[in-house]
LUMTORRO-292413 format. One record per residue (C-alpha): residue number from 1; z, y, x. Coordinates in nm, 4 decimals. Layout:
# residues N
+-----+----------+----------+----------+
!   i !       up !    north !     east !
+-----+----------+----------+----------+
! NUM !        Z !        Y !        X !
...
+-----+----------+----------+----------+
//
This chain:
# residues 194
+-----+----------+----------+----------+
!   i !       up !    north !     east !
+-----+----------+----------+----------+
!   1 !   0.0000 !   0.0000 !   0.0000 !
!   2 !   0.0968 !   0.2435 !   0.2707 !
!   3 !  -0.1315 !   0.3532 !   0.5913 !
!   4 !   0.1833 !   0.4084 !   0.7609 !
!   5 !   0.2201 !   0.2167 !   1.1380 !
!   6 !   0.5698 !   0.2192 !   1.1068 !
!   7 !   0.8406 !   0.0442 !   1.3163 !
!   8 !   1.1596 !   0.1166 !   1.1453 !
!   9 !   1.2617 !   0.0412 !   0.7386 !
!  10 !   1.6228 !   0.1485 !   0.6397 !
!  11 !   1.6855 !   0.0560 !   0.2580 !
!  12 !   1.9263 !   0.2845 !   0.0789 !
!  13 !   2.2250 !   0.2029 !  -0.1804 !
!  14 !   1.9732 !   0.3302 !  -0.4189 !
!  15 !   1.6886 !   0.0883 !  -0.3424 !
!  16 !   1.4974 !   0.3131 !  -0.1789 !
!  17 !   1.3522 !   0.1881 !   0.1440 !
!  18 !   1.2629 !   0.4803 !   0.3915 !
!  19 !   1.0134 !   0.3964 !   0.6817 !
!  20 !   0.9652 !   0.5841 !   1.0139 !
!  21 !   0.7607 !   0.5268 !   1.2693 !
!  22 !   0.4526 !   0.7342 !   1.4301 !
!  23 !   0.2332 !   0.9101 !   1.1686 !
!  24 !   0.1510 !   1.1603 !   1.0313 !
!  25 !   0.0008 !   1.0263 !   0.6053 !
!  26 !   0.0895 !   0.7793 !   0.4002 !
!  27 !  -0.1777 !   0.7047 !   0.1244 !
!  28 !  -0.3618 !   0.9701 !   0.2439 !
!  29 !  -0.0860 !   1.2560 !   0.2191 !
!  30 !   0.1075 !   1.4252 !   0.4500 !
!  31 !   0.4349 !   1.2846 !   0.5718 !
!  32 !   0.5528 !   1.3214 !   0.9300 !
!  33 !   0.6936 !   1.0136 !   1.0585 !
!  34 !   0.9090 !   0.9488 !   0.7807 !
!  35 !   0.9185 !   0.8773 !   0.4413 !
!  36 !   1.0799 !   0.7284 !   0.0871 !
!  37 !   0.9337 !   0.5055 !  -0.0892 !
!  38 !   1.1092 !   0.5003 !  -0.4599 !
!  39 !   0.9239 !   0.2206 !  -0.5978 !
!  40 !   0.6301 !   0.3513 !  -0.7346 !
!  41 !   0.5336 !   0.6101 !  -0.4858 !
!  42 !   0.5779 !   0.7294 !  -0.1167 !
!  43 !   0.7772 !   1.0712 !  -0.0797 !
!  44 !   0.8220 !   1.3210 !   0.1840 !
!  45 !   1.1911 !   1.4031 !   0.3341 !
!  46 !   1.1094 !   1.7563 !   0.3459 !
!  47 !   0.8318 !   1.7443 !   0.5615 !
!  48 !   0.9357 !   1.5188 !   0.7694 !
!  49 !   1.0214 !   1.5184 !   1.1268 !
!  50 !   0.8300 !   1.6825 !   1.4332 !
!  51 !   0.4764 !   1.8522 !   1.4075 !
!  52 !   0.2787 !   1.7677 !   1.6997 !
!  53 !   0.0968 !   1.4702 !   1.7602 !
!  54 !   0.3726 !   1.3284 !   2.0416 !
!  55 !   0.6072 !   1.3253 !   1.7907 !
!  56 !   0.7448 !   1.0390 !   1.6464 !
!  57 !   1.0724 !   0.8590 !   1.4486 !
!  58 !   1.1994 !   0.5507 !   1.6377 !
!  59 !   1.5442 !   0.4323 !   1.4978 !
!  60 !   1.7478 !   0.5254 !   1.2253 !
!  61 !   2.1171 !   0.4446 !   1.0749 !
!  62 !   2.3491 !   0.5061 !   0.7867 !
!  63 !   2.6565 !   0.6873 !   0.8183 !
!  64 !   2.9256 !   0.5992 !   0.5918 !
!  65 !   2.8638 !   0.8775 !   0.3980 !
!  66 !   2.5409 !   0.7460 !   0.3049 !
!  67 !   2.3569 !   1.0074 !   0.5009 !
!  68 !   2.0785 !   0.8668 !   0.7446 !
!  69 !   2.0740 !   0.9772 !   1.0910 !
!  70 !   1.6958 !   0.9227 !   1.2288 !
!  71 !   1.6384 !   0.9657 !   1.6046 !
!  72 !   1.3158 !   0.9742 !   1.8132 !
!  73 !   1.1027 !   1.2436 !   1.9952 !
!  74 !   1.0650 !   1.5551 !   1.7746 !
!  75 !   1.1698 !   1.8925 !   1.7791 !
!  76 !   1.2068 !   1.9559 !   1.4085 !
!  77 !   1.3054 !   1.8124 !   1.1205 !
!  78 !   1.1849 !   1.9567 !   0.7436 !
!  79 !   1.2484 !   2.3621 !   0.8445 !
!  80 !   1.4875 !   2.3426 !   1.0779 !
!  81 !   1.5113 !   2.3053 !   1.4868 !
!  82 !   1.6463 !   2.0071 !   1.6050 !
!  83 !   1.6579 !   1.8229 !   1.9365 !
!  84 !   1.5569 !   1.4202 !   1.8899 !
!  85 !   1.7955 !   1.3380 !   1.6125 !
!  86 !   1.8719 !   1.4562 !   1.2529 !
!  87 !   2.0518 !   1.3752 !   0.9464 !
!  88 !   1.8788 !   1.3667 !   0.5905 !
!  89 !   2.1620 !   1.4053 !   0.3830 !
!  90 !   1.9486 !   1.3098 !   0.0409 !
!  91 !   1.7549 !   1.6300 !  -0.0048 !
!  92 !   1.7726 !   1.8000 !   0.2988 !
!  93 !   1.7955 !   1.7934 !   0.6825 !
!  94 !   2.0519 !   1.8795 !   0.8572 !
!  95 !   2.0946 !   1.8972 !   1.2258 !
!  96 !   2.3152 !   1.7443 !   1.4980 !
!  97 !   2.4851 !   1.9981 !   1.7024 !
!  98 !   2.2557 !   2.0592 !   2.0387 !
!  99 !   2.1061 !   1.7337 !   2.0499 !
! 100 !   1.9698 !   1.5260 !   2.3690 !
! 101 !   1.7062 !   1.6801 !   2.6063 !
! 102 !   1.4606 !   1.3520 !   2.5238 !
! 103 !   1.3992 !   1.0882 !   2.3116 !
! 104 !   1.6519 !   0.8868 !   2.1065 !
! 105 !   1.5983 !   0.5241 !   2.0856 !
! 106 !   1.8598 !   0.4007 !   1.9390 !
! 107 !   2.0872 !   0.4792 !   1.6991 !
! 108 !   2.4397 !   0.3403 !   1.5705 !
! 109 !   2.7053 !   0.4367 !   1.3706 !
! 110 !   3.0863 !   0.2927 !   1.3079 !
! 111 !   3.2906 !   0.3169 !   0.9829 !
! 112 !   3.4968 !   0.5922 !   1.1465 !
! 113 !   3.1684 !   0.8258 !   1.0751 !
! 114 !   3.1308 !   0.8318 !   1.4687 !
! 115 !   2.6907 !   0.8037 !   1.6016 !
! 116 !   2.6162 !   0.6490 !   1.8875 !
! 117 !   2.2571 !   0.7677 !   2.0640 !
! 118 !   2.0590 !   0.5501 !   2.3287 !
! 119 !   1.7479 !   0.6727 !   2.5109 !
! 120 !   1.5804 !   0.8402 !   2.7626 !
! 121 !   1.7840 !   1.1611 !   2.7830 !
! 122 !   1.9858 !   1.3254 !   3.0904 !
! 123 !   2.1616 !   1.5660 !   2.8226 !
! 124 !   2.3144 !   1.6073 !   2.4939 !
! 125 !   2.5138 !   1.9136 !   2.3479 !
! 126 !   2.4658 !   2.1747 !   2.6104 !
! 127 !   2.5825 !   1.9078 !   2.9100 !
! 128 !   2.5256 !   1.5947 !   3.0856 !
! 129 !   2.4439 !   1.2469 !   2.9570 !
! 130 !   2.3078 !   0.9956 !   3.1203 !
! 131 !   2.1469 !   0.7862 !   2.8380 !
! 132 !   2.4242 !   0.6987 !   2.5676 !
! 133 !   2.6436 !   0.9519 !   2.4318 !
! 134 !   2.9172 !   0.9890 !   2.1221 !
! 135 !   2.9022 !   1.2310 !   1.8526 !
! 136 !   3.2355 !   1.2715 !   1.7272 !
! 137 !   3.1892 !   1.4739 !   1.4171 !
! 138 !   3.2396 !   1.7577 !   1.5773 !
! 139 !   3.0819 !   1.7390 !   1.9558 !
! 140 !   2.9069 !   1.5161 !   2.1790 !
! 141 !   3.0574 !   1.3442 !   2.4558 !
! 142 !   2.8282 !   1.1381 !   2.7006 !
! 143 !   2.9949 !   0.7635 !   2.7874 !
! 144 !   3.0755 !   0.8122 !   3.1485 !
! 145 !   3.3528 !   0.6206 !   3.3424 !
! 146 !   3.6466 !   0.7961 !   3.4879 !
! 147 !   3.4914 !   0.6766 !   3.8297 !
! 148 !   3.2043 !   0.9150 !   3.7330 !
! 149 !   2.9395 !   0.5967 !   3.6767 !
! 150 !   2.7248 !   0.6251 !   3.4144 !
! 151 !   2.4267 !   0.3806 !   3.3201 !
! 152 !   2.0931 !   0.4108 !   3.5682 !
! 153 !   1.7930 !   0.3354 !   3.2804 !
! 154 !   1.6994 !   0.4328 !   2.9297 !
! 155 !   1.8936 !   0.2764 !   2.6228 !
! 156 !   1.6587 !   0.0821 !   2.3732 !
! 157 !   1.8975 !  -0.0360 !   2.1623 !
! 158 !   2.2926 !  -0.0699 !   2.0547 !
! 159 !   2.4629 !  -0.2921 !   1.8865 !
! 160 !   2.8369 !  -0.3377 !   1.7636 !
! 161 !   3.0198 !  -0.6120 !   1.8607 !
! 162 !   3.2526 !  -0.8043 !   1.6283 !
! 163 !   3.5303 !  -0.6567 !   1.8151 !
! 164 !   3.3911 !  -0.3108 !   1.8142 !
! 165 !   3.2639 !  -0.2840 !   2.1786 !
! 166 !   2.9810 !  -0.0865 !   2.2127 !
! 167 !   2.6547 !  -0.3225 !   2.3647 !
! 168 !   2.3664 !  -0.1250 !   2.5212 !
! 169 !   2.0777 !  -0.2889 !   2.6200 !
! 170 !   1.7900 !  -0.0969 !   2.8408 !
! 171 !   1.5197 !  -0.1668 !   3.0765 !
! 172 !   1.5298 !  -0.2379 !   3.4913 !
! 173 !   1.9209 !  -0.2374 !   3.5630 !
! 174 !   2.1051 !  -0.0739 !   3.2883 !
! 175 !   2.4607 !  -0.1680 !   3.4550 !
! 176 !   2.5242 !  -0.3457 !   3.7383 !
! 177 !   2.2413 !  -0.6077 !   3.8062 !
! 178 !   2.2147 !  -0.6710 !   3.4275 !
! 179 !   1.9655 !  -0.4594 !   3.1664 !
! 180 !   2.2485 !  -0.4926 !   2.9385 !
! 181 !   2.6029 !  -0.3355 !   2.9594 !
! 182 !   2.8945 !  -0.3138 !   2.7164 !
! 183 !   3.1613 !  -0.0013 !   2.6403 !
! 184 !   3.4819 !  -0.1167 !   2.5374 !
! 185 !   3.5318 !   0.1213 !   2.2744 !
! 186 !   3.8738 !   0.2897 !   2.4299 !
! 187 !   3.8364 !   0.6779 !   2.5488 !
! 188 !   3.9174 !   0.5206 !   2.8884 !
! 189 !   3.5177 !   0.4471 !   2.9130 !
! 190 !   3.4688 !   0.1054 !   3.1249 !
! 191 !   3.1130 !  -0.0683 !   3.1610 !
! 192 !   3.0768 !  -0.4319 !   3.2470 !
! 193 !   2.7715 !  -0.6246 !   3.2509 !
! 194 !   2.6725 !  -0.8520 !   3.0919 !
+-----+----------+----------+----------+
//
C-alpha cells in the first residue's frame, strides 16, 4: 500500500502503527521520513522530520507517557529546530534539549521516563559524548566512567537487560576487544565487555 522504504514500525496504544525510515512520500504525498498510518490512510506528523535529501528517521521508542521519541539524522522536526532526535507528543513535535552533534541510531527508554541515545555523535546538550548519552528529563549526561573511558565506535543499537543494565552494541571495538559493552545502570558508570 505504501511507497515508503522504511526500516522502523512502532505501533501505538491506539493501533496506529507509525513507520520511519528514509523518504520523503508515501502514496504519492508528502511525508518526511515518518508517518501514521490510522488504518485507512497514511498521515503526516506535522511534516515530518528533516528537509533535505540526507535526512532520514532511523529508530524510534515510546516513553511511558506514550510520547514517541524518533532519532536519526535531521535537523528539524514539523516547524521546529532540532538536533537528531525529537518527541511527537500526538499532535505535535517537541524537541529534546540541545540534542547530539550527529546521527542517533538508537533509541531506548526505561519506565522511569529516562532516553537512552546511541550513534555516531561526539556531543549532546552543549558538551561531550562519546556515542551513548542519558537524558534525564531535564539534561543530558554522556555515559562516561569515572576513569574518564568512554566507548571508541558508533552505537547501533541498545537494549535493556532483565536486570536493567544498559547493553550497547556498535561496530569495530565498542569496549574493550568486544563490539558490544554493557552499563550497569548505577550513576557510578562502569563498562564491561561482553
Amino acid at each position: 500500500r505504501s511507497s515508503a522504504a522504511s526500516d522502523v514500525y512502532k505501533r501505538q496504544p491506539n493501533g496506529y502503527l507509525i513507520a520511519a525510515g528514509k523518504f520523503n512520500t508515501v502514496d504519492g504525498l508528502p511525508k518526511n521520513n515518518i508517518a501514521r498510518w490510522n488504518g485507512s490512510a497514511w498521515l503526516a506528523l506535522e511534516g515530518g522530520v528533516g528537509t533535505h535529501a540526507i535526512d532520514y528517521a532511523a529508530t524510534m521508542t515510546s516513553l511511558p507517557s506514550g510520547q514517541v521519541v524518533c532519532g536519526g539524522q535531521f535537523g528539524q522536526a514539523g516547524p521546529l529546530h532540532c538536533e537528531n532526535v525529537a518527541t511527537w507528543q500526538g499532535s505535535n513535535w517537541a524537541t529534546v534539549d540541545n540534542g547530539p552533534t550527529d546521527a542517533v541510531h538508537a533509541v531506548l527508554a526505561r519506565s522511569n521516563g529516562d532516553l537512552f541515545i546511541g550513534g555516531q555523535f561526539r556531543g549532546v546538550g552543549g558538551g561531550t559524548a562519546s556515542y551513548i548519552a542519558r537524558h534525564d528529563g531535564q539534561s543530558w549526561t554522556p555515559l562516561v566512567q569515572a576513569s574518564g573511558h568512554t566507548l571508541k565506535s558508533p552505537v547501533h543499537t541498545l537494549v535493556a537487560s532483565s536486570n536493567g543494565d544498559i547493553i550497547a552494541v556498535g561496530e569495530g571495538t565498542l569496549y574493550g576487544p568486544s563490539p558490544v559493552a554493557r552499563w550497569d545502570g548505577t550513576s557510578s558508570v562502569s563498562y564491561t565487555h561482553l
